[in-house]
HTML snippet that shows the backbone in 3Dmol.js (N, CA, C, O; Angstrom):
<script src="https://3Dmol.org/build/3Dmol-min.js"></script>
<div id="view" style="width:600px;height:400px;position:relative"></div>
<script>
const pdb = `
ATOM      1  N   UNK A   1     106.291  92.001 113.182  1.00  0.00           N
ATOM      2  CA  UNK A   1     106.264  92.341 114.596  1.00  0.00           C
ATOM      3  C   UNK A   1     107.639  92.826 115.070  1.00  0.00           C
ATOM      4  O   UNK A   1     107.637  93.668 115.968  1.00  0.00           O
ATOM      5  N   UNK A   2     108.543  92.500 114.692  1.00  0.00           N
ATOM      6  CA  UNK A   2     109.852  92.414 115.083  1.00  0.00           C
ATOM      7  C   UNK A   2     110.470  93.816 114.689  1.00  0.00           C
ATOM      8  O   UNK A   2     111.283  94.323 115.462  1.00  0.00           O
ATOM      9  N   UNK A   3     110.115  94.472 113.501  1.00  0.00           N
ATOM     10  CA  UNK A   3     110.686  95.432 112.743  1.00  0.00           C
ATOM     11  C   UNK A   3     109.822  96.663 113.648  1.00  0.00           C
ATOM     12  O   UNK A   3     110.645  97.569 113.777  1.00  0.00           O
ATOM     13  N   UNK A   4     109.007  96.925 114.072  1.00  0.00           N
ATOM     14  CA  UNK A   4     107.887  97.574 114.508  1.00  0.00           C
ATOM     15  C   UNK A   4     108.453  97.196 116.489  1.00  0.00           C
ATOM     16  O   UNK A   4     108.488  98.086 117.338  1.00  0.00           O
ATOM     17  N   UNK A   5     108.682  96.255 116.665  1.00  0.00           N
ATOM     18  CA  UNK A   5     109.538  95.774 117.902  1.00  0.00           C
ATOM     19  C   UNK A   5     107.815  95.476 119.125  1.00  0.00           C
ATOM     20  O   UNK A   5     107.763  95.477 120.355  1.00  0.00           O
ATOM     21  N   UNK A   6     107.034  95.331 118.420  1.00  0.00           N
ATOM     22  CA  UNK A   6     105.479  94.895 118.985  1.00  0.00           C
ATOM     23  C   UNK A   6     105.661  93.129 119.273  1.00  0.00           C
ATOM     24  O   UNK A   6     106.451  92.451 118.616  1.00  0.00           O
ATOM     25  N   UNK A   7     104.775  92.561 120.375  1.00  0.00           N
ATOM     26  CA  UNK A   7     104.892  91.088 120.609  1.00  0.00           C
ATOM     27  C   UNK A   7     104.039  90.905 119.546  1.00  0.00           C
ATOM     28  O   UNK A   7     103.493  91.821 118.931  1.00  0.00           O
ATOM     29  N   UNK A   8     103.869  89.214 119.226  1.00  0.00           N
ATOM     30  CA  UNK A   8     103.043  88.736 118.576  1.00  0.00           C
ATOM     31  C   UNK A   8     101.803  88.773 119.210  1.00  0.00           C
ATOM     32  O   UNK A   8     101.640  88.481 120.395  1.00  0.00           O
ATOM     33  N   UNK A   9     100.527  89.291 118.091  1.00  0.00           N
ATOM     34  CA  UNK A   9      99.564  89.344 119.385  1.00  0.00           C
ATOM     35  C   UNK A   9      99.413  90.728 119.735  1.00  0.00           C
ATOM     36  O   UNK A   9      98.564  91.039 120.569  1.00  0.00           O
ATOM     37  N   UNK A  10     100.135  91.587 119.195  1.00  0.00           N
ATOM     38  CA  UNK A  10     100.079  93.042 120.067  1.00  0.00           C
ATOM     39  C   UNK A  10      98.370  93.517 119.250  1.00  0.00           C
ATOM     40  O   UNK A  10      98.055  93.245 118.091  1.00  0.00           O
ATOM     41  N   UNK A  11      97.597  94.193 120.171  1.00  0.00           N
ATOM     42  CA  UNK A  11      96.602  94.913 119.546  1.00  0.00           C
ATOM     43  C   UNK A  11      97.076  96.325 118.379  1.00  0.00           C
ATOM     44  O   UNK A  11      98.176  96.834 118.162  1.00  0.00           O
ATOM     45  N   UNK A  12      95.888  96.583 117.887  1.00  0.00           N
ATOM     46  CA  UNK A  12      96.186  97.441 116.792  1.00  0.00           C
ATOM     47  C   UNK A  12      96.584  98.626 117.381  1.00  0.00           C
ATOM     48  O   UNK A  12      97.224  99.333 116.603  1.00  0.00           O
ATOM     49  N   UNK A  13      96.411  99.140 118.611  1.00  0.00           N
ATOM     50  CA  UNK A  13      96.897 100.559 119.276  1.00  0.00           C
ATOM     51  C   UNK A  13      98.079 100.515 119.156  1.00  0.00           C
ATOM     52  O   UNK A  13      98.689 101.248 118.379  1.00  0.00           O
ATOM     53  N   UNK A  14      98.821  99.333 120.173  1.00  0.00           N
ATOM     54  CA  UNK A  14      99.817  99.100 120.260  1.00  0.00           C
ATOM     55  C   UNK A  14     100.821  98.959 118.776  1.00  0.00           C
ATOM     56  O   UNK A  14     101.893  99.556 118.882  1.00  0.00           O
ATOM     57  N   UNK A  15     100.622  98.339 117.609  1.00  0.00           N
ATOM     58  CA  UNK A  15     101.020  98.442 116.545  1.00  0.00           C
ATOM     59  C   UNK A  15     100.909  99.897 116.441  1.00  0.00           C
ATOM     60  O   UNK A  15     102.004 100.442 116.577  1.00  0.00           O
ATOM     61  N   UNK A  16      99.679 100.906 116.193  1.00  0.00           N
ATOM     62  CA  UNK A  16      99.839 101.881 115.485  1.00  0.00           C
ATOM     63  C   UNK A  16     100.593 103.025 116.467  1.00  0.00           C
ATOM     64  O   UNK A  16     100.717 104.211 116.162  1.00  0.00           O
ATOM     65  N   UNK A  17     101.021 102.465 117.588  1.00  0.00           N
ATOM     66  CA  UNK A  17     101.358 103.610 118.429  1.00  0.00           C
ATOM     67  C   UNK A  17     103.087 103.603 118.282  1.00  0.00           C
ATOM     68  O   UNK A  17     103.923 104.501 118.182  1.00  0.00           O
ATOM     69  N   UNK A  18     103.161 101.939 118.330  1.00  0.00           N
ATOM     70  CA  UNK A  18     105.022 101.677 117.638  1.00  0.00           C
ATOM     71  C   UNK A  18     105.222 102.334 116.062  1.00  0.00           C
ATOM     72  O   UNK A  18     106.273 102.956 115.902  1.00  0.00           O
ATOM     73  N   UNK A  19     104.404 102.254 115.030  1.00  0.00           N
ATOM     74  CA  UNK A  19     104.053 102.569 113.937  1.00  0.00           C
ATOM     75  C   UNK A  19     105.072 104.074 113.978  1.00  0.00           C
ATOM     76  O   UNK A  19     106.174 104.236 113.452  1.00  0.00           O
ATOM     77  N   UNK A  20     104.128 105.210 114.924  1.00  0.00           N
ATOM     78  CA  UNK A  20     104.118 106.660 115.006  1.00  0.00           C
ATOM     79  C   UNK A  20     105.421 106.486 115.197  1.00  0.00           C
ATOM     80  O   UNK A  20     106.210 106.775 114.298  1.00  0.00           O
ATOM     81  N   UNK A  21     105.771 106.070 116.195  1.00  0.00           N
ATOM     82  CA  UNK A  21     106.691 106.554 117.322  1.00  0.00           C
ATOM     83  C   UNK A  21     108.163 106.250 116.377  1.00  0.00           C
ATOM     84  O   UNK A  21     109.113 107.026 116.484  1.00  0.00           O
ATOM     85  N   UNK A  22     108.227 104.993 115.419  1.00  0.00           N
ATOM     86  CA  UNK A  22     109.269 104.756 114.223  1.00  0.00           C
ATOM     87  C   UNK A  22     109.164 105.937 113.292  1.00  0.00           C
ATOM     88  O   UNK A  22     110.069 106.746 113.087  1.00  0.00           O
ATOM     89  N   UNK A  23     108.087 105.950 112.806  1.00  0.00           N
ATOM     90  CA  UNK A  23     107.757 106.806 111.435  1.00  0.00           C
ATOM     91  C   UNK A  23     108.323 108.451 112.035  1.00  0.00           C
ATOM     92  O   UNK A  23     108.588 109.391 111.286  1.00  0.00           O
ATOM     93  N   UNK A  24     108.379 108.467 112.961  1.00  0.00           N
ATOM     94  CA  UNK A  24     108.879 110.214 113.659  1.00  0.00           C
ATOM     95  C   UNK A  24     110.269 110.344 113.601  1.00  0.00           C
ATOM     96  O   UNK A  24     110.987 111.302 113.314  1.00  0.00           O
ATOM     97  N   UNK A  25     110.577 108.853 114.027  1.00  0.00           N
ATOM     98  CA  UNK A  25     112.260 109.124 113.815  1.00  0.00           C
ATOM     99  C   UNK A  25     112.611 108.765 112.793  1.00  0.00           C
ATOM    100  O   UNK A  25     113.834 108.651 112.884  1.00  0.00           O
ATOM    101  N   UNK A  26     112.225 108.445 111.621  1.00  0.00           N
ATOM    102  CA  UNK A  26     112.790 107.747 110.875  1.00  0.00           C
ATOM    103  C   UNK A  26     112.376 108.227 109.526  1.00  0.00           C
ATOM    104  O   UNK A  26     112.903 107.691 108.551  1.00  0.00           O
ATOM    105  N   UNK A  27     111.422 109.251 109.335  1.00  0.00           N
ATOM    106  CA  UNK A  27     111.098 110.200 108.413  1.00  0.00           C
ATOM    107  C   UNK A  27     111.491 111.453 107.885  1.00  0.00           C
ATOM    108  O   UNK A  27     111.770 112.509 108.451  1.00  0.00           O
ATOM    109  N   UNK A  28     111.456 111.090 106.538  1.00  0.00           N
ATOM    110  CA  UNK A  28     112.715 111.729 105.786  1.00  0.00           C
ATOM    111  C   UNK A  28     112.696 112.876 106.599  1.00  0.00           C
ATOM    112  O   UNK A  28     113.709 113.009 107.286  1.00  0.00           O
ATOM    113  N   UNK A  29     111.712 113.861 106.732  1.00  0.00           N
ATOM    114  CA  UNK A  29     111.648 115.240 106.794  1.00  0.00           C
ATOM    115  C   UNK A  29     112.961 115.338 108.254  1.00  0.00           C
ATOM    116  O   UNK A  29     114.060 115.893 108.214  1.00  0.00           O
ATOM    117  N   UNK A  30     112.431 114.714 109.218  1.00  0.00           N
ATOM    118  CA  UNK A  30     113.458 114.036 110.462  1.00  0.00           C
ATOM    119  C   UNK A  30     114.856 114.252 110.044  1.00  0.00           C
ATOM    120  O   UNK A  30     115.514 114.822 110.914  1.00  0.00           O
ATOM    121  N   UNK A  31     115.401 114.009 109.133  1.00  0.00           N
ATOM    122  CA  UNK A  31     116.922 113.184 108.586  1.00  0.00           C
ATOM    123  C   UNK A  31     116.941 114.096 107.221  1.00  0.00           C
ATOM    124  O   UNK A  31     117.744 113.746 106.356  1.00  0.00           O
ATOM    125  N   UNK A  32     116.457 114.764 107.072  1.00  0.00           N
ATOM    126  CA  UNK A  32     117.160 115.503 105.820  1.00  0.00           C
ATOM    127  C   UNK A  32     118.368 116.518 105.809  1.00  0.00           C
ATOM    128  O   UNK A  32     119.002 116.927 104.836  1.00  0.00           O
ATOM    129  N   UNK A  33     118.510 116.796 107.049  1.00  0.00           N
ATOM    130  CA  UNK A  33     119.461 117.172 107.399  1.00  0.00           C
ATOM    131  C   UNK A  33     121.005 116.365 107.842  1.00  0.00           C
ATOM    132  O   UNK A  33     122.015 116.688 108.467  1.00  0.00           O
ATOM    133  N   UNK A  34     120.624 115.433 107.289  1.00  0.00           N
ATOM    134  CA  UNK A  34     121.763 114.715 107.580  1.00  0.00           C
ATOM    135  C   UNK A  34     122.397 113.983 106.619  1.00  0.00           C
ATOM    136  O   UNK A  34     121.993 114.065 105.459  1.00  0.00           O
ATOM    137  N   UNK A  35     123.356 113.255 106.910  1.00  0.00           N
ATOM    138  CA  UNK A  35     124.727 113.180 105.533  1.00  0.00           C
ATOM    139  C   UNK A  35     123.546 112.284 104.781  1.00  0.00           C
ATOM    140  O   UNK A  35     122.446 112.118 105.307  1.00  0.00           O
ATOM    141  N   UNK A  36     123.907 111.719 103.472  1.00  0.00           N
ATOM    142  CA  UNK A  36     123.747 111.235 102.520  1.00  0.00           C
ATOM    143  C   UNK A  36     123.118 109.587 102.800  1.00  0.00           C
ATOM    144  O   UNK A  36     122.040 109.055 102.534  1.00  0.00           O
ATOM    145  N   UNK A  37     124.360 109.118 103.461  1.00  0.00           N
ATOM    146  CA  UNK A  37     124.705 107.987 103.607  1.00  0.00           C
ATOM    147  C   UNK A  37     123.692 107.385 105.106  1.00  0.00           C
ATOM    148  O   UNK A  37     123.295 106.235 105.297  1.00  0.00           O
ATOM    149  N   UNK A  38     123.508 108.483 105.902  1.00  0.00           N
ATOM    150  CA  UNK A  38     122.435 107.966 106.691  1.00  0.00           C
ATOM    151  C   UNK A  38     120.886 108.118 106.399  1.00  0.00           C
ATOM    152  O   UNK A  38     119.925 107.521 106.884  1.00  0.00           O
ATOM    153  N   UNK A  39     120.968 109.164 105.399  1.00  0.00           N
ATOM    154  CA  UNK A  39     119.274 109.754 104.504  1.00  0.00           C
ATOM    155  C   UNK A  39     118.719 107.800 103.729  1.00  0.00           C
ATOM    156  O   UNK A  39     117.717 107.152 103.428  1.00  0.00           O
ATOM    157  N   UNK A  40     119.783 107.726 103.757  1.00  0.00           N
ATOM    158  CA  UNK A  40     119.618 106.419 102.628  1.00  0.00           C
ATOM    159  C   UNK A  40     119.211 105.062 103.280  1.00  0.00           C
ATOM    160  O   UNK A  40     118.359 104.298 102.825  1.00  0.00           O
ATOM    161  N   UNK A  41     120.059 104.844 104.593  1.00  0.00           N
ATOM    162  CA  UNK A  41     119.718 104.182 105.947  1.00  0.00           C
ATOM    163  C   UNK A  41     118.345 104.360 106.099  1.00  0.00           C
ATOM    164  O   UNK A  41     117.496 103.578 105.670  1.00  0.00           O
ATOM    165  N   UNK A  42     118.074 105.647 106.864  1.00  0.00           N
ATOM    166  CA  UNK A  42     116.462 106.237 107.331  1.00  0.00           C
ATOM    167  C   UNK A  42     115.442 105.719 105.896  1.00  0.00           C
ATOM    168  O   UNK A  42     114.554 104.879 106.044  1.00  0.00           O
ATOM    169  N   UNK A  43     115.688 106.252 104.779  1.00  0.00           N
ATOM    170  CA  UNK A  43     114.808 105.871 104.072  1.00  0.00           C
ATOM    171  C   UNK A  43     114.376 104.121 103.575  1.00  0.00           C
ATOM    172  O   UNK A  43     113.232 103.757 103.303  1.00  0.00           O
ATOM    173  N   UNK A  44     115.714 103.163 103.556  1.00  0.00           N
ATOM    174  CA  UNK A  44     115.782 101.776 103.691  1.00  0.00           C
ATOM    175  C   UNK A  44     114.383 101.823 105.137  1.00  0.00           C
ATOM    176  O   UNK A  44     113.166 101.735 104.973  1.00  0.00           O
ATOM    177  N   UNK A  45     115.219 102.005 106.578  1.00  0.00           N
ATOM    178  CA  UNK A  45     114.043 101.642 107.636  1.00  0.00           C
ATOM    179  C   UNK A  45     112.594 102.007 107.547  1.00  0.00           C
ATOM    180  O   UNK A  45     111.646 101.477 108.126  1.00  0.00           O
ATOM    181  N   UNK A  46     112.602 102.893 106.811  1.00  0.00           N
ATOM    182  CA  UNK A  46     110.959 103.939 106.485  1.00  0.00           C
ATOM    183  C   UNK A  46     110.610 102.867 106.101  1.00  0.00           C
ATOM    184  O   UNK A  46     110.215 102.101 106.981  1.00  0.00           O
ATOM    185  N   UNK A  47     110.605 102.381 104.714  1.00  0.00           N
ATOM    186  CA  UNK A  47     110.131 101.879 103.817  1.00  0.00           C
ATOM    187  C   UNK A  47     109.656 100.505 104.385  1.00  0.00           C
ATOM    188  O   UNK A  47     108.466 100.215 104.265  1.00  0.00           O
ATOM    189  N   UNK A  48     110.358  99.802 104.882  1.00  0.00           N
ATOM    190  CA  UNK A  48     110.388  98.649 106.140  1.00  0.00           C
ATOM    191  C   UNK A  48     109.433  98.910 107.148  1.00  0.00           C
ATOM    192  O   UNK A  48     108.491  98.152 107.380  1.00  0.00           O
ATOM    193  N   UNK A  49     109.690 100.146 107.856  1.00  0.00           N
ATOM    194  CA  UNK A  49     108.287 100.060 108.752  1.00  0.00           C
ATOM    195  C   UNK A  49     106.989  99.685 108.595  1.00  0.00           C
ATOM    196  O   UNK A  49     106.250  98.823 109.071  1.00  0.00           O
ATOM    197  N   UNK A  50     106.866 101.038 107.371  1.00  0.00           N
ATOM    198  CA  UNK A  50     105.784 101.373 106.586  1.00  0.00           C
ATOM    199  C   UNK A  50     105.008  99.828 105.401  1.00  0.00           C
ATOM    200  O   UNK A  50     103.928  99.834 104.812  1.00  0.00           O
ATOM    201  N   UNK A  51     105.592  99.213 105.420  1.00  0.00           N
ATOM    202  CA  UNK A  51     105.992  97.698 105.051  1.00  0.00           C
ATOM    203  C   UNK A  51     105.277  96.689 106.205  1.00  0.00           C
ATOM    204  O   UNK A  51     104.149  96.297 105.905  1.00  0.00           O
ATOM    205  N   UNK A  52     105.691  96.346 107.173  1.00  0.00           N
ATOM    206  CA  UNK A  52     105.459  96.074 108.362  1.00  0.00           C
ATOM    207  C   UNK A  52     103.812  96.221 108.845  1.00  0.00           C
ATOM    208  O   UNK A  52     102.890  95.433 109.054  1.00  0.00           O
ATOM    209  N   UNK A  53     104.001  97.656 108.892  1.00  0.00           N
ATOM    210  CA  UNK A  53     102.565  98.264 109.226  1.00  0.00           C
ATOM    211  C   UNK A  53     102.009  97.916 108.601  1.00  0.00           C
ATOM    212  O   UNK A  53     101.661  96.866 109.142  1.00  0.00           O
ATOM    213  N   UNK A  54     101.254  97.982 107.149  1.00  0.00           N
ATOM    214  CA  UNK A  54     100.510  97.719 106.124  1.00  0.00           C
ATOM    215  C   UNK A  54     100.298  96.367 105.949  1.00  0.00           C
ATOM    216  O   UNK A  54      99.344  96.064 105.232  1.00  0.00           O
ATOM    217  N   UNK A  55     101.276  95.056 106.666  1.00  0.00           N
ATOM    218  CA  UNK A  55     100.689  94.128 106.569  1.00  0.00           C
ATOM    219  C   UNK A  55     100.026  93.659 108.136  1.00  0.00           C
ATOM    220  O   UNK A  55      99.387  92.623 108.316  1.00  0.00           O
ATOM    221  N   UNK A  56     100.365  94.742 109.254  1.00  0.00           N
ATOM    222  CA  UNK A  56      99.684  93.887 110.075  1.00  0.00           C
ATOM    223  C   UNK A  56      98.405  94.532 110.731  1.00  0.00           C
ATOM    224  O   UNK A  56      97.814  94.184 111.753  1.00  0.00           O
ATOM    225  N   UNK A  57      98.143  95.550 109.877  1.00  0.00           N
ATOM    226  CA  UNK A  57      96.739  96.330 110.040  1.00  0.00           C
ATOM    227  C   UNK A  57      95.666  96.039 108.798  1.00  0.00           C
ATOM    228  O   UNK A  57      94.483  96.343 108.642  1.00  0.00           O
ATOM    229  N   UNK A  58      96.733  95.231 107.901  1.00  0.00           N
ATOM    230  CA  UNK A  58      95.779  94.602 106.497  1.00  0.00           C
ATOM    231  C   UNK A  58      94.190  93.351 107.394  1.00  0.00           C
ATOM    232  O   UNK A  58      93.371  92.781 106.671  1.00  0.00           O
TER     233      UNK A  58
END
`;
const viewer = $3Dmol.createViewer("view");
viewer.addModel(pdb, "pdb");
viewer.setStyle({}, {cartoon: {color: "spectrum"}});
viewer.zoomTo();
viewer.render();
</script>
């Protein structure tokens, strides 16, 4: 919930709408233009979101 920044309890809209709204900024295609060292950042948080999500829509 926390990584996704949703209350406990949030409905699935609400998850999948925080979901989007991370995954836009935080996707590679987003950040490939950028140094190295933050591509690597963005892709750490991706992976985490995408992490996140998958267990609370499981």
């Amino acid at each position: 919930y926390d990584i996704l920044g949703v209350p406990r309890g949030a409905s699935q809209e609400q998850i999948q709408r925080a979901y989007r709204k991370l995954a836009a900024q935080y996707h590679p295609d987003k950040v490939a233009h950028l140094g190295s060292e933050f591509r690597e950042m963005a892709h750490q948080k991706m992976v985490a979101i995408q992490q996140a999500y998958n267990e609370l829509t499981a």
